[in-house]
TORROKE-209528 format. One line per field, with one value per residue (C-alpha): x, y, z; residue number from 0; residue in three letters. Coordinates in nm, 4 decimals. Each point is the difference from the previous one (the first is absolute). Layout:
<atoms>
x <- [X / ...] $
y <- [Y / ...] $
z <- [Z / ...] $
n <- [NUM / ...] $
res <- [ALA / ...] $
</atoms>
This chain:
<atoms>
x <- [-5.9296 / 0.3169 / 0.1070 / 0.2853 / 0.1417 / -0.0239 / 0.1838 / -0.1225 / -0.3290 / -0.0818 / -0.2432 / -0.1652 / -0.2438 / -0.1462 / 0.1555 / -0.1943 / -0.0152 / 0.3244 / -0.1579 / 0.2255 / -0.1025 / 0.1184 / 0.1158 / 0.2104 / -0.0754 / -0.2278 / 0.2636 / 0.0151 / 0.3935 / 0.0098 / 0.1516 / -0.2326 / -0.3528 / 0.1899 / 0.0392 / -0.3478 / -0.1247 / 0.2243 / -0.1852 / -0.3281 / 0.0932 / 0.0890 / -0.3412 / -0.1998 / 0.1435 / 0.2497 / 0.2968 / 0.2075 / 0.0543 / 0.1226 / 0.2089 / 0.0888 / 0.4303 / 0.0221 / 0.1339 / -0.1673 / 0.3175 / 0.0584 / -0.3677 / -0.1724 / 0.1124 / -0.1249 / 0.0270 / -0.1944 / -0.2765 / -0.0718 / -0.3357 / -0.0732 / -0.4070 / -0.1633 / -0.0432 / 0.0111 / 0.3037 / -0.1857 / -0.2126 / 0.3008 / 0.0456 / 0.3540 / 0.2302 / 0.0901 / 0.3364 / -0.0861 / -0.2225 / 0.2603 / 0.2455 / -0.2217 / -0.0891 / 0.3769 / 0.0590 / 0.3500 / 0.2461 / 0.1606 / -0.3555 / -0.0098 / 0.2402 / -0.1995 / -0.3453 / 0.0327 / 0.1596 / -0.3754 / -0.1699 / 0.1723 / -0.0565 / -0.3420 / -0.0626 / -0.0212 / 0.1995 / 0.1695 / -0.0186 / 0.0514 / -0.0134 / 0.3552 / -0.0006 / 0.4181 / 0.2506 / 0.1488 / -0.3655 / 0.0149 / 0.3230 / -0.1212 / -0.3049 / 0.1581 / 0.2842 / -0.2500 / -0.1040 / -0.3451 / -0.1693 / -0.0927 / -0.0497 / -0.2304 / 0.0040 / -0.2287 / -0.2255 / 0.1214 / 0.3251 / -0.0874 / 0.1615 / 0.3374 / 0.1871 / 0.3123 / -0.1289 / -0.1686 / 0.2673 / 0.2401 / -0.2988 / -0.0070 / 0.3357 / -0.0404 / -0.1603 / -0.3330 / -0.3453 / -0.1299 / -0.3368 / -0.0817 / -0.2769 / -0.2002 / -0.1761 / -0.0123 / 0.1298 / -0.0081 / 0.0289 / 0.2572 / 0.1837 / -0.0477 / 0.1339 / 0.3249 / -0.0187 / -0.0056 / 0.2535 / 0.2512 / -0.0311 / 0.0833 / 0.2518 / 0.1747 / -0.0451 / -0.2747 / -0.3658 / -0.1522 / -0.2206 / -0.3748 / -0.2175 / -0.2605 / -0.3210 / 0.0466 / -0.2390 / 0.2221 / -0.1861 / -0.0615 / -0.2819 / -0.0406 / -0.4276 / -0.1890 / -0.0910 / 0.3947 / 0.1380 / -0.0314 / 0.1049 / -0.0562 / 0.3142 / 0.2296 / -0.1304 / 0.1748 / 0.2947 / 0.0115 / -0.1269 / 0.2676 / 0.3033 / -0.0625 / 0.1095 / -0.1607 / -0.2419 / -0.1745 / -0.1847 / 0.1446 / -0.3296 / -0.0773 / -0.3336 / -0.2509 / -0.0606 / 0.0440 / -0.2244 / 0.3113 / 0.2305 / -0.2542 / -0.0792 / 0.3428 / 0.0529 / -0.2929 / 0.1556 / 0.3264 / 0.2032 / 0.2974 / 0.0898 / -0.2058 / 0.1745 / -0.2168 / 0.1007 / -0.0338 / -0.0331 / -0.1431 / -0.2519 / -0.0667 / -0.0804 / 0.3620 / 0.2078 / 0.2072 / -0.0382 / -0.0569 / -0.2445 / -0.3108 / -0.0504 / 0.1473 / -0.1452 / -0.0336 / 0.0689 / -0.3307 / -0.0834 / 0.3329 / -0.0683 / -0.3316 / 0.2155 / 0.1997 / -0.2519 / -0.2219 / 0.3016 / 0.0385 / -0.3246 / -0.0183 / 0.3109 / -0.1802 / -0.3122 / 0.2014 / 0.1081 / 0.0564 / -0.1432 / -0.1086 / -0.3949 / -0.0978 / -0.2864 / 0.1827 / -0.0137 / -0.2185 / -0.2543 / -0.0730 / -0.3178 / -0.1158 / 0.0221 / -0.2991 / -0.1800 / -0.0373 / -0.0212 / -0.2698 / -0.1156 / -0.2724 / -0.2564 / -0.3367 / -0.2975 / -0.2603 / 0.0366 / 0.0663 / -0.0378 / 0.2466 / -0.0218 / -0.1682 / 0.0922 / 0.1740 / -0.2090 / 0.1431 / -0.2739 / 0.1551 / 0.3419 / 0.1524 / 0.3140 / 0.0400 / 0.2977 / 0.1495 / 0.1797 / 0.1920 / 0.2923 / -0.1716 / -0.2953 / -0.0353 / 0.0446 / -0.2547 / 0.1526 / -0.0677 / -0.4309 / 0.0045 / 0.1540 / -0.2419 / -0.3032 / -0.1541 / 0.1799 / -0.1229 / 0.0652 / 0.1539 / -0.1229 / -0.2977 / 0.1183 / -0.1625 / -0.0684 / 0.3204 / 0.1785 / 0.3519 / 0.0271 / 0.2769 / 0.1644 / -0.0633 / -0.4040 / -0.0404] $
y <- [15.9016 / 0.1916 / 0.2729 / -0.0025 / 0.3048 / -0.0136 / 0.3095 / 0.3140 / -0.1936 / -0.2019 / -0.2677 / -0.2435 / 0.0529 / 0.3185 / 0.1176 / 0.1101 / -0.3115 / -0.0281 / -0.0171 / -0.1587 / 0.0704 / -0.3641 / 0.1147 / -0.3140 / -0.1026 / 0.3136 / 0.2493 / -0.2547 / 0.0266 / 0.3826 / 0.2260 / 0.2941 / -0.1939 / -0.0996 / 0.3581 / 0.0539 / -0.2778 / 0.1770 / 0.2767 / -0.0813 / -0.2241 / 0.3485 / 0.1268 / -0.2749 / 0.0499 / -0.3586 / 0.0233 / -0.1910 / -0.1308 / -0.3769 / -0.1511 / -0.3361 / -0.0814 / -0.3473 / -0.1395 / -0.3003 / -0.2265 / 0.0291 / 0.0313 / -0.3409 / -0.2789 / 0.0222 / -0.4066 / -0.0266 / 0.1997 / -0.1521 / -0.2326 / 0.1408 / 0.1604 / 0.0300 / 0.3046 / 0.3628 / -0.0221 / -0.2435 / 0.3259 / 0.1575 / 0.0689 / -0.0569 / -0.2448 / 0.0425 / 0.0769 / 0.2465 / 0.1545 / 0.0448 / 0.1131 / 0.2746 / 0.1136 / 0.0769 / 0.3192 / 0.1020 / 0.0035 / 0.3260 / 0.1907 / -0.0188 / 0.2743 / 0.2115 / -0.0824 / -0.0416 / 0.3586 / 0.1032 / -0.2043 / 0.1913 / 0.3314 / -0.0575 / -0.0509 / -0.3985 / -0.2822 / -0.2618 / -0.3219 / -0.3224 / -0.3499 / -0.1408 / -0.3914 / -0.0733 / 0.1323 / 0.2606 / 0.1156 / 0.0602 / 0.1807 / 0.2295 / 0.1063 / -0.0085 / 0.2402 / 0.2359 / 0.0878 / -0.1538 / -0.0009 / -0.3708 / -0.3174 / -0.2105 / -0.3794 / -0.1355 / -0.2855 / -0.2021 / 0.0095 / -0.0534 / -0.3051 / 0.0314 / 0.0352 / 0.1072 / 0.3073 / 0.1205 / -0.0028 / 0.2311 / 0.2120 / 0.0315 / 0.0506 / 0.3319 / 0.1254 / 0.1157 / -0.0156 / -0.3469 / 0.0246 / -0.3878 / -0.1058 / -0.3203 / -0.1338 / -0.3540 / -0.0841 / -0.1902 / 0.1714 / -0.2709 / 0.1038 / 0.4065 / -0.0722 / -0.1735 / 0.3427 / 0.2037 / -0.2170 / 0.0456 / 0.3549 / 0.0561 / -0.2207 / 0.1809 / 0.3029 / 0.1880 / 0.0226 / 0.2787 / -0.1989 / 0.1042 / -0.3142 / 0.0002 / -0.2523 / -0.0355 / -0.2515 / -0.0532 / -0.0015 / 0.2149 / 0.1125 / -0.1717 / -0.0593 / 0.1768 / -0.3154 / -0.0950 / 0.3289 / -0.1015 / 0.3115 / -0.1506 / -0.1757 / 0.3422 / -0.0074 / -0.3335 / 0.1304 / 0.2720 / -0.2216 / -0.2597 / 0.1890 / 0.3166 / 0.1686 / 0.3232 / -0.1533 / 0.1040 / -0.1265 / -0.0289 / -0.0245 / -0.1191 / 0.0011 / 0.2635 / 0.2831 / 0.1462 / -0.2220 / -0.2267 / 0.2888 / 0.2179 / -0.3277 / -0.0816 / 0.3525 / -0.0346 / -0.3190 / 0.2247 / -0.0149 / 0.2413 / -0.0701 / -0.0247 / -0.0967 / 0.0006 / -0.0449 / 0.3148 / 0.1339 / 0.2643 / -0.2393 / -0.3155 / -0.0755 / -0.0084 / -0.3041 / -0.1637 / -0.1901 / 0.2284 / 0.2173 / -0.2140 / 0.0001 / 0.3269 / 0.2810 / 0.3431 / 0.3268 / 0.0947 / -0.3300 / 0.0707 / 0.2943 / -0.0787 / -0.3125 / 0.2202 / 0.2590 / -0.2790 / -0.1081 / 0.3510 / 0.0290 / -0.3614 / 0.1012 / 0.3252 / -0.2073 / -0.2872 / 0.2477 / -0.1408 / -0.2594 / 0.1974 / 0.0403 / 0.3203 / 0.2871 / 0.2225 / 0.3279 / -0.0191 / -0.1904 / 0.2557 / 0.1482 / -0.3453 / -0.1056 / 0.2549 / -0.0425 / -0.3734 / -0.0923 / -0.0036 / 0.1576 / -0.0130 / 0.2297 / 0.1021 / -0.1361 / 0.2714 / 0.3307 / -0.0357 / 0.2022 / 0.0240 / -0.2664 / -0.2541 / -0.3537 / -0.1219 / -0.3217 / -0.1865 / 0.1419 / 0.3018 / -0.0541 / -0.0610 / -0.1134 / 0.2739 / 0.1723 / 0.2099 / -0.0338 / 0.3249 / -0.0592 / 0.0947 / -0.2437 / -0.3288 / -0.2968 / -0.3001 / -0.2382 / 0.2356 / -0.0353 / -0.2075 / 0.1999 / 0.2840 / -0.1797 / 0.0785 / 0.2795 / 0.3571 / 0.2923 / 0.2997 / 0.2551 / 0.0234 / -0.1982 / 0.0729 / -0.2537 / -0.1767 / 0.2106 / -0.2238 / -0.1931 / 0.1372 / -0.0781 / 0.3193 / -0.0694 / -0.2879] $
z <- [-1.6362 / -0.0214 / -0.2098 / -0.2991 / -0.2140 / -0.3476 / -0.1431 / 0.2141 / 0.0867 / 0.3140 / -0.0896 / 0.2172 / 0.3227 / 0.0443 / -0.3603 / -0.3152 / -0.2266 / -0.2879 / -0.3399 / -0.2492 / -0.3966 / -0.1386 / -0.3621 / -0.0446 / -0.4280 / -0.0654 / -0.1042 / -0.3354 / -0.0842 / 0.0319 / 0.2146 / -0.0962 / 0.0806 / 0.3434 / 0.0573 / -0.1131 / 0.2664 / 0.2839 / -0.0760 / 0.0494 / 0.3039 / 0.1603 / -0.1146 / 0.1227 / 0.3371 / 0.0199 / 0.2683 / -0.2055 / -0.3614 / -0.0328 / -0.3095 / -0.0171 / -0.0673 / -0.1960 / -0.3494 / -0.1623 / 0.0239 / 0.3721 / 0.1251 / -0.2621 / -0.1734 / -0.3427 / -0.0480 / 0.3199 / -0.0911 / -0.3570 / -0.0301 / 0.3254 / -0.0571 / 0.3448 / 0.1947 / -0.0439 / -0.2494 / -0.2031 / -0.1728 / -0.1222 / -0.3630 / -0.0057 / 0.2258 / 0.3631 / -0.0982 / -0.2658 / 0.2456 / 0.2327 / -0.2541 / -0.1334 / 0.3724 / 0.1317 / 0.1666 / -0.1574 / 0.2837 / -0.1225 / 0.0137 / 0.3933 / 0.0973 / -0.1767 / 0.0614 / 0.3853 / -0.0360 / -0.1816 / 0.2468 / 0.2859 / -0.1345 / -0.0739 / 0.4239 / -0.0598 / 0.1024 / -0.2728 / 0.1271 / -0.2046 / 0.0075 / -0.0760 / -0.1097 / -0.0005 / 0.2162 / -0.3151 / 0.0576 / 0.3662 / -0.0071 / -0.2875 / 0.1953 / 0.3682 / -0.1525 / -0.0925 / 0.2766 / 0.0068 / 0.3182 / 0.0018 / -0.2056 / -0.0802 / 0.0017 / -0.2507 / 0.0620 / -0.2097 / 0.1829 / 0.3361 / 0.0241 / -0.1910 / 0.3800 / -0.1890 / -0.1416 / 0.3397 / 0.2066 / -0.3146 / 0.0246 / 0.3808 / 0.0382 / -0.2105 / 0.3295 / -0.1594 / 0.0671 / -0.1687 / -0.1454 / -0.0189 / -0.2148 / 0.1479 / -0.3133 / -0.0028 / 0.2850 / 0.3091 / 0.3873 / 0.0403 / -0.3308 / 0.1097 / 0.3317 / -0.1512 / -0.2085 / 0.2767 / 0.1976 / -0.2754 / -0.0624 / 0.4058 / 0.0238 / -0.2711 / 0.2601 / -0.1664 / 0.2235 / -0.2148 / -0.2178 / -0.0817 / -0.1116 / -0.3059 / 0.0084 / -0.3855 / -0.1950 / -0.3251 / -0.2701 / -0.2637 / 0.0415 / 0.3019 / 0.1427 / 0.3008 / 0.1247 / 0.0719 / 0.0992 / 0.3796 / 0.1203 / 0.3723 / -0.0052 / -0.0598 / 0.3320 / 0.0992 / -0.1496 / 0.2467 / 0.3267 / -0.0881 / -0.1016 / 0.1853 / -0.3110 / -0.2223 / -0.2819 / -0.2978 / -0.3002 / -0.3614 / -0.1921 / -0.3409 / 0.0007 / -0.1730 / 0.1516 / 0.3551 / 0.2339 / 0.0708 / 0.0997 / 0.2043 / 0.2173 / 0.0356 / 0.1425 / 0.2000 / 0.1653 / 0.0799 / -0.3448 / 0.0030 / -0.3781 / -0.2914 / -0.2847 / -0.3679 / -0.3405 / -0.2138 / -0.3621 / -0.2033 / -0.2211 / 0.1113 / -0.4175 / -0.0840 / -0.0732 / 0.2397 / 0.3061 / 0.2539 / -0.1459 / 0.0060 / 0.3640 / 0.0980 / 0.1644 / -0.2580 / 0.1732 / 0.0066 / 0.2074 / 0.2162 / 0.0975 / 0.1551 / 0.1866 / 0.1491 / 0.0869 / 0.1417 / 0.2216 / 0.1043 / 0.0997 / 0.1666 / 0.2337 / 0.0926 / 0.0490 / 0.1925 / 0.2755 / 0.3386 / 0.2037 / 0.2759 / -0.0051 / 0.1144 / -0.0667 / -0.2866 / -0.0319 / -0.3287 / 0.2501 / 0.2264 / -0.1336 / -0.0695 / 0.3539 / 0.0767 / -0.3320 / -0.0481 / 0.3828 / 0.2197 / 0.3053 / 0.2642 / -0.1320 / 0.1761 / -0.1890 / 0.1101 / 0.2325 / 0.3547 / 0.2585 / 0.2936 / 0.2775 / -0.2221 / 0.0714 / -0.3235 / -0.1140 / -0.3387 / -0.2709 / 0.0998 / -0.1411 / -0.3052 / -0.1967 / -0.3011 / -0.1801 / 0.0064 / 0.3424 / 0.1478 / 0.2645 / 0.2489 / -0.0622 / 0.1313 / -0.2085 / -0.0031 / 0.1986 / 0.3078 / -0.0231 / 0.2583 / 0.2061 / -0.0956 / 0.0276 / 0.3812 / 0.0708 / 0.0468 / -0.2669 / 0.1128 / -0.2783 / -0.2421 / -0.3358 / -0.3706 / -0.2003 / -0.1880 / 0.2000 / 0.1384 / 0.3796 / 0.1417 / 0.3387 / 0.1957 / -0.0935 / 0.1826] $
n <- [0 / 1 / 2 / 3 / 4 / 5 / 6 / 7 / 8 / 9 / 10 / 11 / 12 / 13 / 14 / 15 / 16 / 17 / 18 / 19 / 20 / 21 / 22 / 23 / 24 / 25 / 26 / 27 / 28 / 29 / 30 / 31 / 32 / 33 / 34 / 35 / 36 / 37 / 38 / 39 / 40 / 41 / 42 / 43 / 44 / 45 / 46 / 47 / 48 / 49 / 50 / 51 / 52 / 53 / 54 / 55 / 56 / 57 / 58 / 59 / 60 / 61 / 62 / 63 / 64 / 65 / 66 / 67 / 68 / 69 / 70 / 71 / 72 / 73 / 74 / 75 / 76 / 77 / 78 / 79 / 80 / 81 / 82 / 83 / 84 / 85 / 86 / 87 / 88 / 89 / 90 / 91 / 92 / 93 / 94 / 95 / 96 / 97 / 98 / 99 / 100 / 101 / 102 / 103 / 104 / 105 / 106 / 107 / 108 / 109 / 110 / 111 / 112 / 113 / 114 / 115 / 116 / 117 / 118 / 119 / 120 / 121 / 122 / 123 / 124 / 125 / 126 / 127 / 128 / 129 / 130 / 131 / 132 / 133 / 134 / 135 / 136 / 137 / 138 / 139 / 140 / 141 / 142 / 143 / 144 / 145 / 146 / 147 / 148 / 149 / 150 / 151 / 152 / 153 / 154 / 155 / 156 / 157 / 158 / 159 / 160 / 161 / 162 / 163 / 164 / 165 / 166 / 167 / 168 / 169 / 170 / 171 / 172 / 173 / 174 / 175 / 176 / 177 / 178 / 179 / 180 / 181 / 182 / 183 / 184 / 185 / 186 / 187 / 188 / 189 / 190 / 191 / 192 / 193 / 194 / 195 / 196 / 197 / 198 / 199 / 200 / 201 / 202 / 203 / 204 / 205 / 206 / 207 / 208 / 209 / 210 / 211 / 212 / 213 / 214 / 215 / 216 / 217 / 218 / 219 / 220 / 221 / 222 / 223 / 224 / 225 / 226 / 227 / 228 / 229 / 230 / 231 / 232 / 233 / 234 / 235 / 236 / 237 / 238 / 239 / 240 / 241 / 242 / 243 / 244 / 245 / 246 / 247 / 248 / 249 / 250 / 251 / 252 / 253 / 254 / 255 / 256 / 257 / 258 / 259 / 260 / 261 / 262 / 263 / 264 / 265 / 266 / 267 / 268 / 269 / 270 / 271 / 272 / 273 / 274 / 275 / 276 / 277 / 278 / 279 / 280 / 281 / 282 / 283 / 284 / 285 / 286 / 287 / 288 / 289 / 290 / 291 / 292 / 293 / 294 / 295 / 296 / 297 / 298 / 299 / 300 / 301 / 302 / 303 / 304 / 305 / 306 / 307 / 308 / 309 / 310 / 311 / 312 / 313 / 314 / 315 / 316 / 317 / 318 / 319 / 320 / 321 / 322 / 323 / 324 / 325 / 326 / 327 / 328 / 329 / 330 / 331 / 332 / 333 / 334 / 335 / 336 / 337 / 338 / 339 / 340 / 341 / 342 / 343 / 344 / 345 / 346 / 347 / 348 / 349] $
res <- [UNK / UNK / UNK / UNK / UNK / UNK / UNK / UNK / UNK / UNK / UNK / UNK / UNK / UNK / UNK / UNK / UNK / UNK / UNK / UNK / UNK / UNK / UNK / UNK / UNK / UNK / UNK / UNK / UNK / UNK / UNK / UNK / UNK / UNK / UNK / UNK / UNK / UNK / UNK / UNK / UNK / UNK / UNK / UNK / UNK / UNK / UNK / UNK / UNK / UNK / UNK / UNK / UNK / UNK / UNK / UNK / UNK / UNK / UNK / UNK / UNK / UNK / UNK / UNK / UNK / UNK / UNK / UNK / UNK / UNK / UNK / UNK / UNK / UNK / UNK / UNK / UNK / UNK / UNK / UNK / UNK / UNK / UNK / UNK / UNK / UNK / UNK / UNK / UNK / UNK / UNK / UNK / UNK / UNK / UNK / UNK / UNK / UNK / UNK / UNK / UNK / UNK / UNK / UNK / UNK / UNK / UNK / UNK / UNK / UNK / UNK / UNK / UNK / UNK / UNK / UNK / UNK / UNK / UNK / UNK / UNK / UNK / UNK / UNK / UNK / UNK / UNK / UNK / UNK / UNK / UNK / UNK / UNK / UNK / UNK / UNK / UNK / UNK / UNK / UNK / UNK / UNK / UNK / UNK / UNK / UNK / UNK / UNK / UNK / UNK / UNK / UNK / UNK / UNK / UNK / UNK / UNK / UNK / UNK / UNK / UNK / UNK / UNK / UNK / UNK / UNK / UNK / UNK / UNK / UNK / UNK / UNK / UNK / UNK / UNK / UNK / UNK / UNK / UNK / UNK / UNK / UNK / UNK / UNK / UNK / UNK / UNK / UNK / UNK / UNK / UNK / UNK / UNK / UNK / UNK / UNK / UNK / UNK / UNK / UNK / UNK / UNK / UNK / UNK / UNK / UNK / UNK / UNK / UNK / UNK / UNK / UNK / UNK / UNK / UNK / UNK / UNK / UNK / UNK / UNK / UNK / UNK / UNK / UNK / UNK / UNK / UNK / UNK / UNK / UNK / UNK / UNK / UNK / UNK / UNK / UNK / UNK / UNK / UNK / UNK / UNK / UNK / UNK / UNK / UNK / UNK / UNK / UNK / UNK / UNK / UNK / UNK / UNK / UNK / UNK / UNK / UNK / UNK / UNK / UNK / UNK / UNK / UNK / UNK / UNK / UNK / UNK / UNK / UNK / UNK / UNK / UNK / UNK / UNK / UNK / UNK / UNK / UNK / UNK / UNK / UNK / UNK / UNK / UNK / UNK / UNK / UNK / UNK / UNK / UNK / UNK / UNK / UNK / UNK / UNK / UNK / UNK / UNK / UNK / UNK / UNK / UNK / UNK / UNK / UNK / UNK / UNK / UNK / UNK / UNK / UNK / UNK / UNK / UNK / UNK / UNK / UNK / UNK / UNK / UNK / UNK / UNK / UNK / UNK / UNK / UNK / UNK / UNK / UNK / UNK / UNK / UNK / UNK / UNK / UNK / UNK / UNK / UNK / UNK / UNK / UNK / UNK / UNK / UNK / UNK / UNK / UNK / UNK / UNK / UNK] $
</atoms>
């Protein structure tokens, strides 16, 4: 698994996992509570802070979506459309909140969903951008966002290997090969039982490309396995009360809960460490305590033939003392000093 740069941050093999805060709807139609929410992304430890760049006329149809009433949408209090409306990130608040973000030590990525969109947030300067799930397979937008010459974050909700690797296919041919892959299950909130955090795994073994989860389910169980099974990107939906109204709120991780994501993932990667298996350092008094070592049952005098009842296999086992795998080699031989009882069978002895 390669490596890409994101900003001033290599992420990928052998790098400390990219946390992206997903703030999308939760800053409610104000600038201030988005500021709030950068905030105490920075506080819970997140890499990155992620927007998403759409208006309601160019991203649904509103005739399309009336009398629809199945899935997640179906639980909304208002109509797609109206949801969408009421959830658009102003266009002229980037400039200045990727200029917070940046100050506060955090990346401002986004999730543009028209090609006004991509420009805005390519010409800001952000380090890379995201392609929604929903979006995988609008061709026509990949390849304008590829030929910015950014990173590509692709989400994989919903999707088919066949319909990722057309995906993938379009984004190179467009010239661009730095594209990280999410295992996303898109639903909101999506279950345990279909997180399948195996196939980020796929991802990797069949595009040969940097993956990482985008998880919608409670909690961090999801994320710390996905890191576990070599995620480089965690991406997590993120507000300051999950009580508030709005679409995002309901299954998004408080600070408090954040913070002890990404401390876990900290933790994890220090935990991971490499897959060489060797004694460690922290062992080394263990090795003598917890092992055994040919012991003598009773006192023995010098030149005493060694005979089994008078060995045995006891902790703790010195350096010097002989481990018990070699008894049969002590048993018939001749001692070469007096021995006290418990005392250790050691190679000049015998």
């Amino acid at each position: 698994m390669k490596r890409i740069k994101i900003g001033d941050r290599w992420v990928g093999d052998g790098e400390p996992v990219y946390i992206i805060a997903e703030i999308a709807s939760s800053f409610d139609g104000s600038k201030e509570r988005a500021k709030l929410l950068i905030d105490l992304a920075v506080d819970c430890g997140a890499d990155a802070v992620k927007f998403q760049c759409f208006k309601a006329d160019k991203i649904v149809s509103k005739e399309g979506f009336e009398g629809l009433k199945s899935g997640f949408q179906s639980k909304w209090d208002k109509t797609v459309y109206q949801m969408y409306q009421d959830a658009e990130f102003p266009r002229q608040w980037h400039q200045e909140l990727f200029d917070y973000a940046n100050n506060k030590g955090v990346d401002f990525l986004s999730s543009p969903y028209d090609k006004e969109a991509i420009d805005i947030v390519a010409e800001l300067g952000s380090p890379a951008l995201k392609v929604g799930s929903g979006d995988l397979t609008w061709l026509e937008i990949l390849t304008y966002m590829a030929e910015k010459k950014l990173p590509i974050i692709l989400g994989t909700g919903a999707s088919t290997i066949a319909e990722i690797e057309e995906a993938v296919e379009t984004i190179r041919n467009a010239g661009n090969d730095e594209i990280i892959l999410l295992q996303c299950v898109t639903n909101y909130p999506s279950h345990f039982e279909h997180a399948n955090i195996r196939a980020m795994q796929t991802l990797q073994k069949v595009f040969g490309l940097p993956v990482g989860y985008s998880d919608h389910t409670p909690g961090s169980v999801v994320p710390l396995g996905a890191v576990a099974l070599g995620a480089c990107m965690i991406e997590k939906h993120f507000t300051d009360d999950r009580n508030r109204k709005g679409p995002d709120h309901v299954f998004s991780m408080n600070p408090k809960d954040f913070k002890e994501m990404v401390d876990g993932i900290r933790a994890l990667e220090k935990a991971l460490g490499s897959c060489v298996k060797s004694l460690y350092k922290e062992e080394e008094n263990t090795v003598v305590l917890q092992r055994r070592c040919l012991r003598a049952s009773k006192d023995l005098a010098k030149g005493t033939i060694i005979t089994e009842e008078m060995v045995e296999a006891l902790r703790p086992a010195p350096k010097e003392a002989m481990y018990p795998k070699y008894k049969p080699i002590v048993i018939g031989r001749v001692l070469k000093a007096d021995m006290k009882k418990g005392s250790p069978f050691t190679w000049e002895m015998v």
